[in-house]
N, C-alpha and C positions, 0 to 999 in steps of 0.2 A: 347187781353188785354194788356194796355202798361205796360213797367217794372217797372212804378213807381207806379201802382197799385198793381202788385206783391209783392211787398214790405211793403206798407201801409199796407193790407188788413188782412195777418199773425201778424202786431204789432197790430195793433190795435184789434183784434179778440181776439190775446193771451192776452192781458188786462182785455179785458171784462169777457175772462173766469176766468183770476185769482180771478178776482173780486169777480166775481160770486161763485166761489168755496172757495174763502178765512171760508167764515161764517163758513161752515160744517167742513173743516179741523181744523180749530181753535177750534170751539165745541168739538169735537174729541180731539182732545190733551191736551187739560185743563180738562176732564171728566175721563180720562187715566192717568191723570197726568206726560206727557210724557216730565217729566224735569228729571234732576241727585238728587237724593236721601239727597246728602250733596254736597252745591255748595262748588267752589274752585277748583281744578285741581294740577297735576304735571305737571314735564315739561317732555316735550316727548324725548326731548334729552338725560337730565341731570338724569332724574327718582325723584328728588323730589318732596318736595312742593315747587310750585310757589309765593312766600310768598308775593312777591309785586301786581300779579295780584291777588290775595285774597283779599288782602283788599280793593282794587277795586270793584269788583266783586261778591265777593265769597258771599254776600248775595241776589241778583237780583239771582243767576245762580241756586238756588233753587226753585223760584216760577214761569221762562217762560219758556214754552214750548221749545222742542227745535225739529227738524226736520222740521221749515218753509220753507228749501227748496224743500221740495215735490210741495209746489205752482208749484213753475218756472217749474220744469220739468213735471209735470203732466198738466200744464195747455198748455205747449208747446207740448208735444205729443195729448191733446185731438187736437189742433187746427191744426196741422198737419195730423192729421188723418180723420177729419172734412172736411179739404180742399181739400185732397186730394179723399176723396169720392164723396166731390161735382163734382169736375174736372173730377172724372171716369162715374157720370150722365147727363153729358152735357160737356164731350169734344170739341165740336165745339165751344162755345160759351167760358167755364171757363176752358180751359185748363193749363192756365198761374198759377194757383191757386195751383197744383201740383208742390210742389218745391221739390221732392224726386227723386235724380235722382243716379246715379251710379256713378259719377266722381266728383260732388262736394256735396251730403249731406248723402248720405247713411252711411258713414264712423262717424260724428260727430254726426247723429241719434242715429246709434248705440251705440257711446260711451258714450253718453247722458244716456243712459239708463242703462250699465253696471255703470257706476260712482254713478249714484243715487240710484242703487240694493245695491249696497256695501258701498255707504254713508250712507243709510239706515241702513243695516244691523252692522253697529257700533254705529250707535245713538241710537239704541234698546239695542244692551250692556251696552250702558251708561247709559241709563233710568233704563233698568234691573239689574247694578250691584253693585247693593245693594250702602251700606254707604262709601264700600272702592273703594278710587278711582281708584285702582289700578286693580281693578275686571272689570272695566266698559270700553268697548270700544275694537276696535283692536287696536295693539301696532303699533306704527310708521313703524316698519321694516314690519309685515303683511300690511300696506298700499300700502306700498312704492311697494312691493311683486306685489300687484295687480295692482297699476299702470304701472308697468314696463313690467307685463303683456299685458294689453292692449298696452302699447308702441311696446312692438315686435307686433301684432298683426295687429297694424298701418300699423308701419312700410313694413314690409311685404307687406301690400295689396299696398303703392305707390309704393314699386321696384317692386315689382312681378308681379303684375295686372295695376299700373297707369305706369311702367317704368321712375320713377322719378330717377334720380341720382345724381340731382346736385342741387344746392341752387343759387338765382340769386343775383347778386351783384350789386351797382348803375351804372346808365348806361352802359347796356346792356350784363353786365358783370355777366360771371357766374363760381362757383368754382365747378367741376367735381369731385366726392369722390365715386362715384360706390358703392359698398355693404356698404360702409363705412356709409353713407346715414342713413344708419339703425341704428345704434347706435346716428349718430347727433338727429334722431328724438326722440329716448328712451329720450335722456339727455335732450332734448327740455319739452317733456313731462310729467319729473318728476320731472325739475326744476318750470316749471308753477303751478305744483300741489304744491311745496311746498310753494307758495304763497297762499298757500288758509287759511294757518292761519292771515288771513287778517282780516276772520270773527270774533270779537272781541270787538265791541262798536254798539251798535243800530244804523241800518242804513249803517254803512261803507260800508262794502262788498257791498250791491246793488247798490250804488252807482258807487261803483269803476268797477265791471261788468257791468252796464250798459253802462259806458263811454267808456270801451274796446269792445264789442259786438256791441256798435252804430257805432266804428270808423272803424272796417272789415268788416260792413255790407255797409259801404260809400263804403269803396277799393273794394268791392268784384262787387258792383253795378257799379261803375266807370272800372271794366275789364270787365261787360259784365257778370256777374259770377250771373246771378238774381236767381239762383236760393237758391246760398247760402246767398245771401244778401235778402233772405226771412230769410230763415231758420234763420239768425242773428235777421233779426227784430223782429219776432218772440221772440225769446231769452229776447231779450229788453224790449219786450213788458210784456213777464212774469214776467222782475225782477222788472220790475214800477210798477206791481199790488203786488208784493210782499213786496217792499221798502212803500207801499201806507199803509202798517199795520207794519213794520218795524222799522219807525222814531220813535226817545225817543217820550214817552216810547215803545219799540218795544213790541209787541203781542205774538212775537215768534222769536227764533233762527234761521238762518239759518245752519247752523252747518254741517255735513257732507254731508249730502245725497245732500246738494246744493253744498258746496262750492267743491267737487270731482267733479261732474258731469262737473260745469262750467268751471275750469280750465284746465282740461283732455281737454274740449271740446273747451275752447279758444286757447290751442295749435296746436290742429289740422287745426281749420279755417286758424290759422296764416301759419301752412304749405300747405292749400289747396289754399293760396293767393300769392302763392309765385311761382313755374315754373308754376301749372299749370293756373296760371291767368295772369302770365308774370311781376308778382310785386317782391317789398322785403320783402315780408309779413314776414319772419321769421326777418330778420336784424332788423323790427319794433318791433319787439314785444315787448323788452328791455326800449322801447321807449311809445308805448300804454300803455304798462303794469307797466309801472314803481312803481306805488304804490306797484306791488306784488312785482318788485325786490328787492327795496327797503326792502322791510320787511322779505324777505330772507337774504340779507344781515347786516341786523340788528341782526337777530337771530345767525348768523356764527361767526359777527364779537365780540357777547357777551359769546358765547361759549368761542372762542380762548383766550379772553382778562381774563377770569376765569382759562382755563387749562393753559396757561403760565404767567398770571403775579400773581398768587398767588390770583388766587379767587376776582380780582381787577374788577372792571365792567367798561363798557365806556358808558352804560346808565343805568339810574335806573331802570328800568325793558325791557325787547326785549320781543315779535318785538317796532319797532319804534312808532308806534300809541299810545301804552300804555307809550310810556315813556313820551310822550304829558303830557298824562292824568295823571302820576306820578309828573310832575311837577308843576302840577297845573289846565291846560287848561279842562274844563269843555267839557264831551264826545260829547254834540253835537257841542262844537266849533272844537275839531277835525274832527269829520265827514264832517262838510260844507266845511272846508279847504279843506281834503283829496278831496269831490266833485271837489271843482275848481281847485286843483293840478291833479285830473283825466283826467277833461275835456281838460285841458291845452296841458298834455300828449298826450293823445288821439288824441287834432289837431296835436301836432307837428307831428304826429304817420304819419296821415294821409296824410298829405303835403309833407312828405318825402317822403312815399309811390308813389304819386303822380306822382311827379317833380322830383326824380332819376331815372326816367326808363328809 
C-alpha cells in the first residue's frame, strides 16, 4: 500500500465516522442535558467571576452541550482500531493500514486516551455541580497535577525506552541535555495544555487543531514517519466532522475532554518529530501552534498587568480571542481570522520544518 494511502484512508474514515456518530452523541447530551447548570465561569487563576466573558457568553453556556470533544477522540480510536483489525485479517494485502506501532504512536494513543478519561471526568463535575460554579469541575492545580503526570510518564518512556536526550537544532545541529530532557518535555507538555483555553467561541479550537495536526501530519510524512502522519490525519479527520456541527451556532462544546486529549497529544507528536524523525519539531511548535501561544501569553500577561499595576488591564478581557470579541468583532469574524492566522502558522511551521534540517 503507498504512504499516501496510509494517510488518506485514517482521515477520511475518521470523518465518516464522526459523522456518523455525531447524531447519537448529540441526542445523548441535549436529553441529559449535559451543559453547566448556570452559564458564566470564574477565572481559574484569579478565583473570581469572569465578568467580561459573562456577558459574552454567560447566556449560550447554559443551553449547549458541552463534552463535543468525545466526537474526535472516540471517532479516532474506533478508526484506529477498525484499521488496525482490518490489517491483522489480511496482512498481506492491508498491512499499511495499521499505524500503531511502538516508536511513533503507541505513546500519543495512549495519551489520547488518559486526556480524554480525565477531560471527561471534569466536564461531568461541571455538568454535576449544581448552580455554584465553584462546585463544578477540577481546579486548575488538579489539572495541571495530571497533566504533569502524564508529562513524567512521557518523558520517561523517550529517555528510558526511545534513548532520546537531546533536542535538534537547525541544520544539523543538536543541544545534548541528558536526564535534563525530562523536565524540557514535562514543561513542553504543560505549556501546550495550557493553550487549550483556546476553546472559547464556536468553531475556534477545531479549527486552530486542525491546522496544527494537518502541519505534523505533512513533517511526519515528509521524514518518512507514515505511520504517525496517519495517526495525525486521522486526528484531522475527527476534528472536520467535529467543527462540521461546531460552526455558529455550534451544537456542542468541545471543552475538556477534547481540548486535554488534543494538546497533551499535539505535544508529544511535536516531540516525536523531532530526533526521532530528524526534524525541529519541538523548535516548531511555538510557531504551528502560535494561536495557543499567543493565548497563554495573553492570559500571563493580563495576570501580571492586574497584580502589579494596580488591577490595570492591557486587554479588555484574556485570553486574546475574547478581547476580539470585547471590542466589538463579531465571534465568527474571530474564528475565520483565527482559521487563516492558523493556517498561515501552520505553513510557516512546516517550511521551517522542512528547509532547517
Amino acid at each position: 500500500m503507498s504512504p499516501i494511502l496510509q494517510v488518506i484512508i485514517p482521515a477520511v474514515s475518521a470523518f465518516v465516522v464522526g459523522i456518523l456518530l455525531t447524531p447519537t452523541i448529540s441526542d445523548f447530551l441535549y436529553s441529559k442535558k449535559m451543559w453547566k447548570k448556570t452559564g458564566g465561569k470564574k477565572s481559574a487563576l484569579m478565583g473570581f467571576d469572569a465578568t467580561e466573558f459573562n456577558k459574552l457568553h454567560q447566556e449560550n453556556e447554559g443551553k449547549v452541550p458541552r463534552m463535543g470533544g468525545i466526537i474526535i477522540w472516540l471517532s479516532t480510536i474506533l478508526v484506529t482500531l477498525i484499521l488496525w483489525f482490518i490489517a491483522k485479517v489480511n496482512p498481506q494485502d492491508l498491512a499499511g493500514l495499521d499505524y500503531i506501532t511502538r516508536s511513533q504512536t503507541w505513546i500519543p494513543f495512549a495519551a489520547l486516551i488518559i486526556g480524554a478519561i480525565v477531560g471527561l471526568v471534569d466536564d461531568l463535575m461541571e455538568v454535576r455541580g449544581g448552580t455554584d460554579n465553584k462546585a463544578g469541575g477540577l481546579s486548575l492545580r488538579k489539572r495541571l497535577f495530571v497533566v504533569g503526570l502524564v508529562g513524567v510518564g512521557v518523558s520517561w518512556w523517550f529517555y528510558a525506552k526511545l534513548g532520546i536526550m537531546s533536542i535538534n537544532l537547525p541544520f544539523d545541529a543538536s543541544l545534548f541535555l541528558g536526564p535534563w530532557i525530562a523536565l524540557v518535555f514535562i514543561l513542553i507538555i504543560c505549556a501546550t495544555y495550557a493553550g487549550g483555553v483556546i476553546d472559547g467561541i464556536d468553531g475556534l479550537s477545531g479549527g486552530v487543531f486542525a491546522s496544527a495536526f494537518g502541519a505534523y501530519g505533512l513533517i511526519a510524512f515528509s521524514l518518512e514517519q507514515y505511520s504517525l502522519a496517519a495517526f495525525c490525519a486521522a486526528l484531522v479527520g475527527s476534528i472536520l466532522a467535529f467543527l462540521w456541527f461546531n460552526i455558529p451556532p455550534a451544537r456542542f462544546y468541545m471543552t475538556e475532554t477534547g481540548s486535554m486529549a488534543l494538546t497533551i497529544v499535539l505535544a508529544i507528536v511535536a516531540i516525536l518529530t523531532d530526533t526521532l524523525g530528524g526534524s525541529i519539531g519541538i523548535l516548531v511548535l511555538p510557531v504551528i501552534a502560535l494561536p495557543l501561544v499567543l493565548t497563554v501569553i495573553s492570559n500571563i500577561v493580563q495576570v501580571l498587568s492586574k497584580k502589579f499595576r494596580n488591577g490595570k488591564k492591557v486587554f479588555k478581557i484574556a485570553p486574546l480571542h475574547h478581547h476580539f470579541e470585547a471590542t466589538g468583532w463579531p465571534s465568527y469574524k474571530v474564528t475565520m481570522r483565527y482559521w487563516i492566522f492558523s493556517m498561515i502558522s501552520s505553513a510557516t511551521g512546516v517550511m521551517l520544518a522542512l528547509t532547517l534540517i
